[in-house]
C-alpha positions, 0 to 999 in steps of 0.5 A: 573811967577805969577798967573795973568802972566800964564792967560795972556800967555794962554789967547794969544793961543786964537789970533791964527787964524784958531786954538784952542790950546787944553789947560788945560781949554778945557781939564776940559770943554771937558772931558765928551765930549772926554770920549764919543769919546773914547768910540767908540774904542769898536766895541759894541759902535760903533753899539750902537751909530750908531744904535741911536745916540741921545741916546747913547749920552744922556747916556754921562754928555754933555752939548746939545750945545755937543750934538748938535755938535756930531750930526751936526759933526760940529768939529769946535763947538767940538773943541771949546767946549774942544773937542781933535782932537785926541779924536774926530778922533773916530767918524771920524773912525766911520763914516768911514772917514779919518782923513784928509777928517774929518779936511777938514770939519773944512776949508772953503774948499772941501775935493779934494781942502784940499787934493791938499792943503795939497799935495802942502805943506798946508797952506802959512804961510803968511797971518793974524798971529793975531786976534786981531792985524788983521795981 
């Protein structure tokens, strides 16, 4: 596969509707971003952060739009940014919420319909495949 072939493969990860494939790219955007969220597995971060938040994240080399998501907890905006979900499940914990509450958020729906969603076997899989093609 030539270099322009590997471009074009990565660039069909982004007509996924719904979702954003955690990439090599994303990775090198949100590598700060998620080193911040792996520092909350210290309980001394945890405190330090909950205590002032806009502070502690001052101390990370994030961008504001970064900041601004950690504090709104717009997970999309995070995950956008080369958040990892794996890694932003540190804040959810933080925050003392679970990590299929903290996933809800990122839907159009509330917690109790997400859950029953979920219980009832999730997402159909029918239904708009295709950004771009619109199917």
């Amino acid at each position: 596969m030539s270099h322009l072939d590997i471009h074009a493969y990565l660039a069909e990860f982004e007509d996924i509707p719904g979702t954003r494939v955690f990439t090599a790219a994303r990775a090198r955007q949100g590598y700060h971003l998620n080193q911040f969220a792996m520092s909350l597995m210290k309980p001394e971060n945890r405190e330090r952060f909950k205590a002032d938040e806009r502070g502690y994240l001052d101390e990370w080399a994030i961008s504001e739009e970064a900041k601004q998501a950690v504090l709104a907890r717009d997970y999309n905006a995070l995950l956008d940014i080369g958040g990892n979900i794996y890694f932003l499940s540190k804040l959810f914990s933080t925050d003392g919420i679970a990590f299929a509450q903290a996933v809800s958020t990122m839907t159009d729906m509330s917690w109790p319909e997400y859950r029953q969603m979920m219980l009832d076997g999730g997402r159909s899989p029918e239904g708009v495949r295709s950004i771009r093609e619109g199917r």
